[in-house]
C-alpha positions as YAML, in Angstrom:
chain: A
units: angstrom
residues:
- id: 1
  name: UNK
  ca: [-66.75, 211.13, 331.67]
- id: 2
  name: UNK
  ca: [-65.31, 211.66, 328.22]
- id: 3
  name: UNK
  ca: [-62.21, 209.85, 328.23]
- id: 4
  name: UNK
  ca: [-63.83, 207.14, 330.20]
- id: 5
  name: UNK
  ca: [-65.62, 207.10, 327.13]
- id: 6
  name: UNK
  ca: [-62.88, 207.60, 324.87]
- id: 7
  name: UNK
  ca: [-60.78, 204.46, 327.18]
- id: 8
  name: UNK
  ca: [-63.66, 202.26, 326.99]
- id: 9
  name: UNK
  ca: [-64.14, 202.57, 323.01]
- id: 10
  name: UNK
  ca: [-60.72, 202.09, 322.83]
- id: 11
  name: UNK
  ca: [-60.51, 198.48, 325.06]
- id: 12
  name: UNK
  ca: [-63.28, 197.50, 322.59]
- id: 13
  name: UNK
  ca: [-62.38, 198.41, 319.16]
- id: 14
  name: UNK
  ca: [-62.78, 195.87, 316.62]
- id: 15
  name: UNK
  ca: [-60.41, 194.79, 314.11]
- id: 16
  name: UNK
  ca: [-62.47, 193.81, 311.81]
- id: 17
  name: UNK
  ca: [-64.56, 196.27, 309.34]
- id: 18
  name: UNK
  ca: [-67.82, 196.56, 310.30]
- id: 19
  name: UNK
  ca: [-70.44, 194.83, 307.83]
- id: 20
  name: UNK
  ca: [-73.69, 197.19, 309.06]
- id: 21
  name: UNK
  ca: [-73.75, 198.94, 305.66]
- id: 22
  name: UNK
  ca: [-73.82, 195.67, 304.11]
- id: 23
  name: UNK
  ca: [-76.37, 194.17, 306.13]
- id: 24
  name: UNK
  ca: [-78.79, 196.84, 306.20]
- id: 25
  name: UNK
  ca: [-78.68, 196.96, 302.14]
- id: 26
  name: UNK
  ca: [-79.31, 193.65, 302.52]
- id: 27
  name: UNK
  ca: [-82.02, 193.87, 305.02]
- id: 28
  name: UNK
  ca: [-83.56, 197.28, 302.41]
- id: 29
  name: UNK
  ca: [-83.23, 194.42, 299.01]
- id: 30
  name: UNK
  ca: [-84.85, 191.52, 301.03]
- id: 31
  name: UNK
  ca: [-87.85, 193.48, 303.17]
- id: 32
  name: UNK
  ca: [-90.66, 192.13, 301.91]
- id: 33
  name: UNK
  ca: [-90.07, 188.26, 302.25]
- id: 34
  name: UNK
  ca: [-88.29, 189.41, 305.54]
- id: 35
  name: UNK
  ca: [-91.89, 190.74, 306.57]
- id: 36
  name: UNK
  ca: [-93.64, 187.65, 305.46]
- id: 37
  name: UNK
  ca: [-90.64, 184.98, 306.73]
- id: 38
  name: UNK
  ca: [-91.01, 187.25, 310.35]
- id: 39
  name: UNK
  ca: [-94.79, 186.76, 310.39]
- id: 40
  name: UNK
  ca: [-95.12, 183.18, 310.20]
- id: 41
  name: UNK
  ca: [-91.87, 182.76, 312.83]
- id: 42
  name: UNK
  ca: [-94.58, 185.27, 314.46]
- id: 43
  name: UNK
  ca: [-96.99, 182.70, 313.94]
- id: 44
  name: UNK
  ca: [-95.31, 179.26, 315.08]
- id: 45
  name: UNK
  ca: [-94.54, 181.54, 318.17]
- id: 46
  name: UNK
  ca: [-98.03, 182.21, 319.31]
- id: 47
  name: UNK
  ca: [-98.84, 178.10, 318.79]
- id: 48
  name: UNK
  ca: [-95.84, 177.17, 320.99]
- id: 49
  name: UNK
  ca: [-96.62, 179.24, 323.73]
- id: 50
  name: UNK
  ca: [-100.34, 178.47, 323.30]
- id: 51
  name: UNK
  ca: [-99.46, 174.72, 323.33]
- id: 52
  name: UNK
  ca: [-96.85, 175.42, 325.64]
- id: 53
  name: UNK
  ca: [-94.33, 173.45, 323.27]
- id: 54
  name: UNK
  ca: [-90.52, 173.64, 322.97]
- id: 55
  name: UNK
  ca: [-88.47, 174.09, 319.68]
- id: 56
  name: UNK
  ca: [-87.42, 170.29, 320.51]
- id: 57
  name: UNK
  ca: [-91.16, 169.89, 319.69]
- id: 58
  name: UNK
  ca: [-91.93, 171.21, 316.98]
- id: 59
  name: UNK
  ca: [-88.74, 169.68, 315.25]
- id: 60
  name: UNK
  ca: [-89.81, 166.29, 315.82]
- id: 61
  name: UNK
  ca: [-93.59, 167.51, 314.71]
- id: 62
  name: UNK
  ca: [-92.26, 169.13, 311.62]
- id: 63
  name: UNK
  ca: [-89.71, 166.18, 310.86]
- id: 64
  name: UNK
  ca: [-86.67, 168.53, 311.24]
- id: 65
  name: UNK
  ca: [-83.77, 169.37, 313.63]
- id: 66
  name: UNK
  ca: [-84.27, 172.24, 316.59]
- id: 67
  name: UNK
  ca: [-81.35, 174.21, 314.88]
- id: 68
  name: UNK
  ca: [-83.76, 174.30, 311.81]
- id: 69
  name: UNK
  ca: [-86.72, 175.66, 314.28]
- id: 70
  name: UNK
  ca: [-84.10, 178.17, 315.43]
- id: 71
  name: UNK
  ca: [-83.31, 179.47, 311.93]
- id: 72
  name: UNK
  ca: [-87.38, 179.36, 311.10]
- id: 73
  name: UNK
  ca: [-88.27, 180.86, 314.21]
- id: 74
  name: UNK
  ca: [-85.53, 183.99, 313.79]
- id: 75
  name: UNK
  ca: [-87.73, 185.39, 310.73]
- id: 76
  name: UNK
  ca: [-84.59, 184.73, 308.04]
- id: 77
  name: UNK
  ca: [-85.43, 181.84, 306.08]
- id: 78
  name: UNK
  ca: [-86.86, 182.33, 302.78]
- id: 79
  name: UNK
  ca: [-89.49, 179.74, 302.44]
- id: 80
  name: UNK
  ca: [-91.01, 177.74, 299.68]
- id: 81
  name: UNK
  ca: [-94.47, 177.21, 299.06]
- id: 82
  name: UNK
  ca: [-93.70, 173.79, 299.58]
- id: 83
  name: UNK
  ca: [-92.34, 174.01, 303.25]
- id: 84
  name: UNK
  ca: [-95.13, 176.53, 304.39]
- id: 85
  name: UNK
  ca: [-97.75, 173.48, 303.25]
- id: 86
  name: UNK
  ca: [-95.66, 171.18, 304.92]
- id: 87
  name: UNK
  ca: [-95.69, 173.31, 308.27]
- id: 88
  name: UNK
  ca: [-99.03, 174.20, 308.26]
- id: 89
  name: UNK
  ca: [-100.09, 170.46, 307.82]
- id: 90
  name: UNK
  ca: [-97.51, 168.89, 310.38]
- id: 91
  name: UNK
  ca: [-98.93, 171.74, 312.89]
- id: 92
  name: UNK
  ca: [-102.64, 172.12, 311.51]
- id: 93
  name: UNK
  ca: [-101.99, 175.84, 312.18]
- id: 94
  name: UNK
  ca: [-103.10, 177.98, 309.24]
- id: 95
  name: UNK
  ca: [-100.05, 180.01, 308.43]
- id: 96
  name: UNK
  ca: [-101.31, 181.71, 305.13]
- id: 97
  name: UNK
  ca: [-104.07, 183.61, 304.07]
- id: 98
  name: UNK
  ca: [-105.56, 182.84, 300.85]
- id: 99
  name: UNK
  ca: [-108.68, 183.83, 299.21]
- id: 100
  name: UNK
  ca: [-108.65, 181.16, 296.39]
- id: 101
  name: UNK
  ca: [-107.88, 178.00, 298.69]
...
C-alpha cells in the first residue's frame, strides 16, 4: 500500500511551487471582508434558489455579465458601498444590516 502511495505521488508531482502558504496569509490578512463578501454571495444564493433564478438572471437584473455573478457569488470580491446599493436595489433583497438607515 505504501509504494502505491509513494508511485501515485510520484505520477502527480507538480512542477510548480506550491502557493498554499501564500494564499492562506492571504486568506489570514483579508478575513474579515472575506466573511462579509461570503455572506452576501450567501445571501444572493438563498434569493436565487428561492426565486428559482439562474446566474444568467441575475446578470441581466444586476446589469452585469454571468462571469461577474460567478466572481460575486464565490465570496472573493471586495465590494463597494456603492455596488452593495446597487445590488440590493436591482434585486430589492436587503443585503445589509444597518441600524441608522
Amino acid at each position: 500500500m505504501k509504494e502505491k502511495t509513494l508511485k501515485f505521488l510520484e505520477r502527480n508531482l507538480s512542477n510548480e511551487p506550491s502557493t498554499f502558504a501564500e494564499e492562506a496569509k492571504w486568506r489570514q490578512d483579508n478575513e474579515v471582508w472575506l466573511k462579509w463578501s461570503q455572506g452576501i454571495a450567501m445571501k444572493i444564493i438563498d434569493y436565487m434558489q428561492e426565486h428559482k433564478l439562474t446566474r444568467a438572471d441575475i446578470a441581466a437584473r444586476l446589469g452585469c455579465s454571468p462571469q461577474y455573478v460567478s466572481k460575486i457569488l464565490s465570496g472573493r470580491t471586495n465590494f463597494s458601498f456603492k455596488s452593495i446599493a446597487e445590488i440590493e436595489q436591482s434585486l430589492n433583497l436587503q443585503i445589509m444590516e444597518t441600524s441608522f438607515a
